[in-house]
Residue, then its C-alpha position, 0 to 999 in steps of 0.5 A: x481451469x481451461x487451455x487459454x486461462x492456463x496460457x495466460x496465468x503463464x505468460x503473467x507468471x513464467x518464473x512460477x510454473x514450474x512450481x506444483x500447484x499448491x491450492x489454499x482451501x475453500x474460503x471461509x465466510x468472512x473473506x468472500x466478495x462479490x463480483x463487481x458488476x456496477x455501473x459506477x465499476x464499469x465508468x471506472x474502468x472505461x476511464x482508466x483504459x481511455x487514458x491508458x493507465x493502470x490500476x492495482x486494483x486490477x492488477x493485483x486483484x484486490x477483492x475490494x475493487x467492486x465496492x471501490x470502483x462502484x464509488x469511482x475510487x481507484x488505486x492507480x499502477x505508474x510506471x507499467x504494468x510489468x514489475x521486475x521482482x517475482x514476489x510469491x505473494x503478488x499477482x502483478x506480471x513479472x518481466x523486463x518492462x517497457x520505457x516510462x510513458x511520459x504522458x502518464x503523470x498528464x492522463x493520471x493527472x486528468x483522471x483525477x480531475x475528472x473523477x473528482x477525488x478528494x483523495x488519491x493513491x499511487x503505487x507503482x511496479x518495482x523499477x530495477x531497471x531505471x537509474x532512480x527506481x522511478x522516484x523522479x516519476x513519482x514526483x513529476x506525478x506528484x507535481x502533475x495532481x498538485x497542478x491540476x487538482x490542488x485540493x486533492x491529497x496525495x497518497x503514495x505507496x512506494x517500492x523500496x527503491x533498493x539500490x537507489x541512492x537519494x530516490x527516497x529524497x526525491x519522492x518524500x521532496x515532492x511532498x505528498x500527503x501520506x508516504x507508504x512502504x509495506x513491510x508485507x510480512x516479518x523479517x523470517x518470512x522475507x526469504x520465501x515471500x519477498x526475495x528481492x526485498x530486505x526487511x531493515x531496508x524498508x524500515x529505514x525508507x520510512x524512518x528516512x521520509x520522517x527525517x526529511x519531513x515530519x509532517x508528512x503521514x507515513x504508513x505501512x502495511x502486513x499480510x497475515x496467514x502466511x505462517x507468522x506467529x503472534x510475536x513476531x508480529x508485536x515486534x514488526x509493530x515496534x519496530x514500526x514505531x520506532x521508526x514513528x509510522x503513523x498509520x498500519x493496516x493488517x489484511x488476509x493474504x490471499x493466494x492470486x493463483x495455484x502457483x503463488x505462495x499458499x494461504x497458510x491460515x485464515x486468521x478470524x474477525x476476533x483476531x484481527x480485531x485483537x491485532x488492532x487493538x495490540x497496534x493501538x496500544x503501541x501508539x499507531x494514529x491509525x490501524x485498520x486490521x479487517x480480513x479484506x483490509x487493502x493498503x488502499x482499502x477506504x484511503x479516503x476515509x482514513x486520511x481524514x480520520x489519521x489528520x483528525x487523530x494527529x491534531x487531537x494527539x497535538x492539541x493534548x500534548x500542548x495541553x499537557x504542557x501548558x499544565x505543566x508550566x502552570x504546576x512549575x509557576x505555582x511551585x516558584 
């Protein structure tokens, strides 16, 4: 790697240098992307830099941003570019953000128009330092798309706020159409890949969001390759489901660089495929487990798959009751 690459994976990541390198091994088959070097990816890029937002896409260097960008489908960053907490898993910049941009739910809100989705989603950095974790933010940023993109819907991938008594209310009040909170990974593993973070304070956001509006699709999402095992695994499922998400997505960790917590497996196809199908059997509306599998990763699509799944689950629950009110009239 050369001096000026070193320079700036240091600046990006200062907290982490003093660590060894730790490389993960060659990627297997499965898991390689092309470079993106579309025109659809280039517009994408010119439109966010012009309006001066930012992507996770970038920022968190998804493999998949060739063949998103390429259909002008973009994750979009709120609130910096800066996140307060050092995660080992993520590549976003660590360090003491700058002040909100009260123009970004506008611009945001302009880019959306401009690229004509039919379906956003909108993450953000973790935000210790605001009294509210940003929640009013989202919202105004919420508010912003409604007003200028009615028909558009909304999906929102949040911090967990902690600390932040009501900011949860104050997101899920603003109504968007999908509310998620990844998990990341299981509770054991949480000390080492999600340090700020607690396990049983990301189930309850989602249980909260169910409690303050049913209607509203939650989700949720878990890296594997990390070291977890199988069981562990089922259980974050359940527990899951008891908090009634709707929707979980299962993808490879992939390490940003050699600082970063290593890969410590890659899980195959057939796993994944045999992760969906265990999440299918626990009552999710909606998996996706795939190698490249990304929190945002077809959002689009899958919106529209998870409402056509909760009106079929509706539809055969009003059938099923209606057949038992015929049975119990035929019995009298």
């Amino acid at each position: 790697m050369s001096t000026a690459r070193n320079e700036a994976k240091a600046l990006r990541h200062p907290e982490k240098q003093k660590r060894p390198d730790r490389p993960s091994g060659r990627k297997p088959s499965w898991i390689r992307v092309k470079a993106p070097t579309s025109q659809g990816y280039q517009e994408t890029r010119e439109l966010a830099r012009g309006l001066n937002l930012h992507t996770v896409c970038e920022e968190a260097a998804c493999p998949n941003i060739g063949e998103c960008w390429q259909k002008k489908h973009a994750s979009f960053m709120i609130m910096g570019d800066t996140c307060t907490r050092a995660c080992s898993f993520c590549n976003v910049k660590t360090g003491m953000p700058n002040a909100l941009d009260p123009f970004e739910p506008e611009n945001l809100a302009m880019a959306v128009a401009d690229m004509q989705l039919k379906h956003v989603v909108i993450t953000s950095v973790d935000r210790d330092d605001l009294a509210d974790g940003g929640a009013t933010h989202f919202a105004r940023v919420i508010e912003a798309i409604r007003h200028k993109s009615p028909e558009t819907t909304i999906e929102i991938l949040t911090p967990d706020f902690r600390d932040k008594p009501g900011a949860v209310e104050i997101v899920a009040k603003a109504r968007p159409d999908v509310f998620n909170h990844n998990l990341e990974t299981v509770p054991r593993l949480y000390t080492n890949i999600r340090p700020g973070a607690r396990y049983y304070q990301s189930l309850r956001i989602l249980d909260r969001v169910k409690q303050i509006d049913p209607t509203i699709f939650t989700k949720s999402g878990l890296m594997v390759g990390l070291g977890e095992e199988r069981k562990e695994l089922s259980q974050v499922m359940d527990d899951l489901r008891v908090a009634d998400v709707d929707f979980l997505t299962i993808g490879q960790y992939l390490q940003p660089t050699l600082k970063h917590e290593p890969v410590h497996r890659f899980v195959t196809p057939d796993e994944f495929d045999e992760y969906a199908s265990m999440a299918r059997g626990k009552g999710f509306l909606m998996v996706s487990a795939t190698p490249l599998t990304r929190s945002s990763y077809h959002a689009d699509r899958d919106f529209e798959q998870l409402r056509d799944a909760r009106e079929k689950k509706l539809a055969a629950a009003e059938a099923a009751k209606a057949k038992a009110a015929r049975a119990e009239a035929v019995a009298q």
